[in-house]
C-alpha positions in Angstrom: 55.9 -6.7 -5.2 54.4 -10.0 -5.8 53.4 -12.8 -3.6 54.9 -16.3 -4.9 53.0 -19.3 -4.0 55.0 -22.5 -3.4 53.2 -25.3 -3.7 53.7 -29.5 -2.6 55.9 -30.9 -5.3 55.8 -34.1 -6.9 58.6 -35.8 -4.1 58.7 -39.0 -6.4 57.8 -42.6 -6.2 53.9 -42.2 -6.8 53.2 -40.7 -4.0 50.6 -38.4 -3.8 50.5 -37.0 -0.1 52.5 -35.7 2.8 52.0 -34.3 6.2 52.8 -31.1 7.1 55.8 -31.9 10.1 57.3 -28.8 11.0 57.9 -25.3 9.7 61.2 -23.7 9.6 60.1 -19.9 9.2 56.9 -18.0 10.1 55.4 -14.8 8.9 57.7 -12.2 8.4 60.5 -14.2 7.9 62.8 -13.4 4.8 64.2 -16.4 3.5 66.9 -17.1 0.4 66.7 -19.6 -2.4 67.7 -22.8 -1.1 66.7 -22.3 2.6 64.8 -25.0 4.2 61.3 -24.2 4.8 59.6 -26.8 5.8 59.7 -30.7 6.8 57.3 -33.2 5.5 56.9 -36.9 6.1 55.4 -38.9 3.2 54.3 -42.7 3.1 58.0 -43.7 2.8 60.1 -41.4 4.5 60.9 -37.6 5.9 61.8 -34.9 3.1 63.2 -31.2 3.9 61.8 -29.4 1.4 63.8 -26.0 0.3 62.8 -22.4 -1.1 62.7 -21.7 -4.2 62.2 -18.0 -4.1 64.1 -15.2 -2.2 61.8 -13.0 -0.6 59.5 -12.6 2.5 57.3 -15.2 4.1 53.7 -13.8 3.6 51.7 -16.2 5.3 51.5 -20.2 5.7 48.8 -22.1 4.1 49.2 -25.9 5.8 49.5 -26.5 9.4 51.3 -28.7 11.2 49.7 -32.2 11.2 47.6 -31.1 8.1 47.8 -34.0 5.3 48.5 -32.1 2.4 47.6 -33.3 -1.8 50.5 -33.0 -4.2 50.1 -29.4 -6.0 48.6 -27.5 -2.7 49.6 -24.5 -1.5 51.9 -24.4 1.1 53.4 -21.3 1.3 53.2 -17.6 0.3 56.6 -15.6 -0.4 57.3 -11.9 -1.5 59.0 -11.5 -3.9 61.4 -8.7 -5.6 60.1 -7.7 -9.0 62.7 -8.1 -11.1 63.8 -5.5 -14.2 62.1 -6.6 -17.4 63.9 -8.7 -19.8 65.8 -9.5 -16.9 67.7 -12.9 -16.4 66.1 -12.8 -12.7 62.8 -12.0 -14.4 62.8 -15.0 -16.8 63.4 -17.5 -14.0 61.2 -15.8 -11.2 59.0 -16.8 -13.4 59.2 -20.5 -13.7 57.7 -23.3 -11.5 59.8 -25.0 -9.4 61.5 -28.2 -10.0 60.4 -31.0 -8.6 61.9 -31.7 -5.5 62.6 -35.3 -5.8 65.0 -37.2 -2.8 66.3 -34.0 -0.4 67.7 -35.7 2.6 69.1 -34.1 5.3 70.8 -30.9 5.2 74.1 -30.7 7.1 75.4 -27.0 7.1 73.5 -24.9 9.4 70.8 -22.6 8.3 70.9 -19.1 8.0 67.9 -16.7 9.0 67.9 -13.2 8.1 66.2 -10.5 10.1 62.7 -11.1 10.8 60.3 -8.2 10.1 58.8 -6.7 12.5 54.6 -7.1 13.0 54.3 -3.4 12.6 56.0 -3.2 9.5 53.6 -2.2 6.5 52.9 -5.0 4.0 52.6 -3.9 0.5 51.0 -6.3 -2.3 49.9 -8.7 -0.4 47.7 -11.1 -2.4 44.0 -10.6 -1.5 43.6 -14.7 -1.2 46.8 -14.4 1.3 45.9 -14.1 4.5 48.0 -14.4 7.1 48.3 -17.3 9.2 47.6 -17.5 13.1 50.8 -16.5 15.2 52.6 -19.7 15.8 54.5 -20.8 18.6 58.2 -19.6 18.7 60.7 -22.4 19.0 64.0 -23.6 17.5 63.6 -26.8 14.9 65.6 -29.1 17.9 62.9 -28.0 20.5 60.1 -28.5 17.8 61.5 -31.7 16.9 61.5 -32.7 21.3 58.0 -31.5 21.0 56.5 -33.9 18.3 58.7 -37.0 19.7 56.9 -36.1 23.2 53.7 -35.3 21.8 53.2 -32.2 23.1 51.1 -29.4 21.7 53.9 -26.4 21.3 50.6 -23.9 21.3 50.0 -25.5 24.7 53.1 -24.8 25.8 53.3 -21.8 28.5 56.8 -20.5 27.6 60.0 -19.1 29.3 62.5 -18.3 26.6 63.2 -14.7 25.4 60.2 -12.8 23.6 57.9 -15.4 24.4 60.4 -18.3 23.0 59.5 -21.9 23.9 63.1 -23.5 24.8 63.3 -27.1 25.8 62.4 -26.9 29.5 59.2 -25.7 28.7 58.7 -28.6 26.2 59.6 -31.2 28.9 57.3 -29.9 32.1 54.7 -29.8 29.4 55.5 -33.5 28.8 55.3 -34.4 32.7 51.7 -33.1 32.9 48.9 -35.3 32.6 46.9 -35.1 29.0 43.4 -34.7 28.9 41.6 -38.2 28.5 41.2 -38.9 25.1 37.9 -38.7 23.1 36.5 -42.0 22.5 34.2 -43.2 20.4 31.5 -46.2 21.4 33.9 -48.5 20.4 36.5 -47.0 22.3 39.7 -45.2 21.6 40.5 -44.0 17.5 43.9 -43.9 16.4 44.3 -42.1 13.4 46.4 -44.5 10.9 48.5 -41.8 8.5 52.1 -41.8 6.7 54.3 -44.5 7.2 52.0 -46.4 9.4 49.7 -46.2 6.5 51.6 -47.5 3.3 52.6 -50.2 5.7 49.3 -51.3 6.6 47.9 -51.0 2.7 51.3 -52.7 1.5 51.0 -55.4 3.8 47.4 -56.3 2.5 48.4 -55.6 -0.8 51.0 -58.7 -0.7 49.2 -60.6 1.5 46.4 -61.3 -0.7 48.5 -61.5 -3.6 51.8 -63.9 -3.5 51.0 -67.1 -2.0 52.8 -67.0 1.5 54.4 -70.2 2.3 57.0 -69.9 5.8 59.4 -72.2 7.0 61.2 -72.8 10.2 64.9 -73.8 11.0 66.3 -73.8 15.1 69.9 -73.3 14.6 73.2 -73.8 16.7 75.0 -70.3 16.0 77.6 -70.4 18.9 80.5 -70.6 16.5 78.8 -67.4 14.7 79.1 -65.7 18.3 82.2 -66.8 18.5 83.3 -65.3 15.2 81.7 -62.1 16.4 83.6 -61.8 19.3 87.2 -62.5 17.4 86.3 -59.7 15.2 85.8 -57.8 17.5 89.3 -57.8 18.5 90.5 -57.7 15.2 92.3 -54.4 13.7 90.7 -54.2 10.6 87.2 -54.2 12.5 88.2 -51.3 15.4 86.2 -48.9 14.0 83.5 -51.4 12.9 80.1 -52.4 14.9 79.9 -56.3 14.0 76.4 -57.1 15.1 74.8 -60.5 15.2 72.1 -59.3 12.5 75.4 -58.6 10.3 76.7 -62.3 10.2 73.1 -63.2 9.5 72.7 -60.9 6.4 76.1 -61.8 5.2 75.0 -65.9 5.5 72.0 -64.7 4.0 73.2 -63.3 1.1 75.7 -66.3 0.7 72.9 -68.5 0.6 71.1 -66.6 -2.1 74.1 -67.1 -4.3 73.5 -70.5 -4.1 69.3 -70.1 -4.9 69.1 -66.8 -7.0 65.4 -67.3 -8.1 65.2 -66.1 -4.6 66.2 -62.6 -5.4 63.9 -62.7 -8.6 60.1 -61.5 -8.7 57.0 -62.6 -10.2 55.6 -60.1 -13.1 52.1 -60.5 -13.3 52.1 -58.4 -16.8 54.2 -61.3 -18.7 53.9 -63.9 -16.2 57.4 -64.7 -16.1 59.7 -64.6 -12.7 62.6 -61.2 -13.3 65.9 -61.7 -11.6 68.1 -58.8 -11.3 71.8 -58.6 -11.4 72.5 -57.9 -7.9 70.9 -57.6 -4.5 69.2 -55.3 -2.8 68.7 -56.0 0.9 65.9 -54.6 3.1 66.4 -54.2 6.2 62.9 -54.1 8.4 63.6 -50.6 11.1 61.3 -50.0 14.0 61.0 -46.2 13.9 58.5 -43.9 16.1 57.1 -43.1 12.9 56.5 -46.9 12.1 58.0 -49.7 10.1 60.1 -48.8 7.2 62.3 -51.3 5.3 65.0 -48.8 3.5 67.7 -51.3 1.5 71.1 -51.7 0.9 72.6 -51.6 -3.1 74.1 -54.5 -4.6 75.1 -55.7 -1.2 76.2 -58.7 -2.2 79.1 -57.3 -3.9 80.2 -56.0 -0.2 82.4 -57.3 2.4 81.5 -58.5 5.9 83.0 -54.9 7.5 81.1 -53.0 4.6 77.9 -55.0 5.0 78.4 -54.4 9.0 79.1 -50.6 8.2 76.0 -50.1 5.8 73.5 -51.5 8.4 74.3 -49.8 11.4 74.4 -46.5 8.7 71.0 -47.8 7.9 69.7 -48.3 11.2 70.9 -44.9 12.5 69.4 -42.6 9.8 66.0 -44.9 10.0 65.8 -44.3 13.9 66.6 -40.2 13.0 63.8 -40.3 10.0 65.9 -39.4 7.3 66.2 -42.1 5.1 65.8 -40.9 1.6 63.4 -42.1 -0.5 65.6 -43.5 -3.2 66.4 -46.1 -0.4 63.2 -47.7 0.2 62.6 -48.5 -3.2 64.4 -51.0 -5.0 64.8 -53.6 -2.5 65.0 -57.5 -3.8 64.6 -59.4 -0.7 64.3 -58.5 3.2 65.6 -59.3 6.4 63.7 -58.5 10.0 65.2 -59.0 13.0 62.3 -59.6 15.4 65.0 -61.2 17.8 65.4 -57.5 19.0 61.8 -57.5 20.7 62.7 -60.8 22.5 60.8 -62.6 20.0 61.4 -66.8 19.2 60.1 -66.2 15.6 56.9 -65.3 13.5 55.9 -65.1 10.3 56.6 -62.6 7.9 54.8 -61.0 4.8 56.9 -60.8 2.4 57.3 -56.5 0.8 55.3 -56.1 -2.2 57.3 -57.3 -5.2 59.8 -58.8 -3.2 59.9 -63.2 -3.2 61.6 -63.7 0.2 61.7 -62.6 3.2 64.1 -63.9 6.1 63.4 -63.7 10.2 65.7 -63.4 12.6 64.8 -65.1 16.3 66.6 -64.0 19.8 69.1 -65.7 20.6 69.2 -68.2 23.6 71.0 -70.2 26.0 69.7 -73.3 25.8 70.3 -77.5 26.1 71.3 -78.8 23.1 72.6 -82.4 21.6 75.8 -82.1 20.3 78.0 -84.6 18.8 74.7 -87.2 19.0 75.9 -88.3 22.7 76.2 -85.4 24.7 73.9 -82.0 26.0 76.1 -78.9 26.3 74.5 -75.4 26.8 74.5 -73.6 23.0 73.5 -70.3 21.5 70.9 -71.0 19.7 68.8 -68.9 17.2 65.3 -69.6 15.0 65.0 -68.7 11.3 61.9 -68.4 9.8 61.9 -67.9 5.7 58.7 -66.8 4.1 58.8 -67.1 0.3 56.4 -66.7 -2.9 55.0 -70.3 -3.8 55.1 -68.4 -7.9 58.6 -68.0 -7.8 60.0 -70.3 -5.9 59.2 -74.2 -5.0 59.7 -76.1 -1.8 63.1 -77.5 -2.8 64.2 -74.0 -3.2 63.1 -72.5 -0.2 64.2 -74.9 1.9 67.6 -75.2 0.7 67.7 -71.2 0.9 66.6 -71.3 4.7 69.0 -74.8 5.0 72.1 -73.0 3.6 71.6 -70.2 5.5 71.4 -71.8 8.9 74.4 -74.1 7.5 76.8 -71.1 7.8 75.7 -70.0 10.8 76.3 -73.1 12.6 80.0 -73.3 11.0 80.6 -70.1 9.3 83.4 -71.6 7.6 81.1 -72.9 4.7 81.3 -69.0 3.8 84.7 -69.5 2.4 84.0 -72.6 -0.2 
């Protein structure tokens, strides 16, 4: 019978790269068309990649942690030679198709009985050789292991046949790592996947829109107000209304009023490109690094949708499975630094993007109100960093004025 190799597809978007997360199956394994195989994590995001053979794992090519080229060999898989002429012959024989956006897979996997070591091999492909025995251990206790960073070959296990279950994964975790090599210059952190494209993109932009930020201290109790009376409303029960969600929906408000904002400079034509609708980027904090995925055309959505897509946002970003169709695309940005405690900063804008909005903490603090009078206020910082080609300083500072406008009485929303 022969051995099938399947090799790293083209997962979309340019990119060229992935490292090898975690394998689903190991040597001996037979696995159906469709089962998931193995996880990668590109520059963007994580992708579950499926089989596209039915047959019997013959050996794995990558390692975890191994960086992998598009087109390399990942895996070897026996398969059934089908009758000639055969429809199963004619497509056994064609490559697989490129595996572009998988996302999460909800319905559980199925494994099929695993062959045993002893079990004579026929056909196997001379360049096939199989791989070093590999830890034994469910995807959720692999999953524990890489968030904890612990070795799973390390790992002295307790489960059946030699299984490592989750308590083995967590004393591993409470023991004390070896010191880490250093160099003369001390400690090297190896920069890879998300961390990255961030790092190139950030560069990228910084050196080639001309940055210009702005600052605007705002009076937002009446927004925290709102917040809290929607929060007893019925038609927001079942609805997370977040501070970050009143300042994306003022946001996107103000943008109606500047839409050069949402535009971007084309440096083929020279001309500035608006798009019909806008695509807003939220900036996540993941383990993995910082990844802005983006929600469509939200300004076509309503304060509870708006509210419904970030927090969906938020939790697949934490979970690594944003797909990669939603980090490209965005228009414009928000990051909420106010999370980390943080007054305000200054942002770089994403690559192709012409504005970018911060978010502060918000504080209890004095403030004037009515021109005669201190009164203790919520108060919040905005910080708007926009590209001096596409947009002037009239136009950014009524973007960031408008914005904070609403905030302070978010009734402006409704004229």
């Amino acid at each position: 019978m022969p051995t099938r190799e399947f090799r790293l597809p083209d997962v979309g978007e340019g990119l060229t790269e992935a490292e090898i997360l975690t394998w689903h199956v190991a040597v001996g394994d037979e696995v159906e068309v469709n089962q998931l195989l193995v996880e990668i994590e590109t520059a963007k995001s994580l992708v579950e990649l499926p089989s596209p053979y039915a047959g019997t794992v013959q050996a794995l090519l990558a390692d975890e942690g191994q960086t992998v080229a598009v087109g390399t060999p990942l895996i070897g898989i026996e398969t059934a030679t089908a009758a000639a002429g055969s429809v199963e012959a004619s497509a056994a024989e064609d490559e697989p198709k490129l595996l572009v956006g998988y996302g999460a897979r909800t319905e559980p996997q199925r494994t099929r009985r695993r062959r045993s070591p002893a079990s004579p091999v026929s056909g196997r492909a001379p360049s096939m050789p199989a791989a070093p025995a590999k830890p034994r251990a469910k995807p959720p206790v692999r999953k524990l292991a890489r968030v904890l960073g612990v070795d799973l070959a390390a790992v002295t296990s307790t489960g059946p046949d030699g299984t490592v279950v989750r308590t083995d994964v967590l004393a591993a975790a409470d023991t004390p790592p070896p010191a880490p090599a250093t160099a003369s210059s001390g400690t090297r952190v190896p920069v890879k996947g998300v961390r990255k494209h961030m790092a190139a993109a950030m560069v990228a932009s910084a050196f080639t829109a001309p940055h210009v930020t702005e600052f605007v201290t705002v009076d937002v109790s009446e927004t925290l107000a709102l917040k809290d009376r929607l929060g007893r409303h019925r038609d927001f029960a079942d609805t997370k209304i977040t501070a970050l969600a009143l300042v994306a929906r003022a946001y996107l408000l103000a943008l109606a009023r500047t839409p050069i904002a949402n535009g971007r400079w084309d440096d083929a034509t020279g001309e500035i490109v608006i798009p019909p609708s806008v695509n807003l980027g939220i900036a996540a904090a993941t383990p993995r690094g910082l990844v802005v995925p983006n929600i469509r055309a939200a300004d076509a959505l309503g304060l509870r949708q708006l509210a419904e897509a970030i927090n969906e946002l938020a939790r697949t970003a934490r979970d690594g499975k944003t797909p990669p169709e939603a980090m490209t695309g965005g228009t414009t940005t928000i990051t909420n630094v106010g999370v980390f405690g943080i007054d305000t900063g200054t942002p770089i804008l994403n690559p192709g993007e012409s504005a970018i909005l911060a978010a502060g903490a918000i504080r209890r603090m004095p403030w004037v109100v009515d021109d005669d009078r201190i009164e203790a206020r919520s108060v919040m910082t905005l910080a708007l960093s926009f590209d001096h080609r596409v947009m002037d300083g009239q136009q950014g500072s009524q973007l960031l004025a408008d914005t904070a406008a609403i905030l302070v009485d978010p009734g402006l929303g409704l004229l």
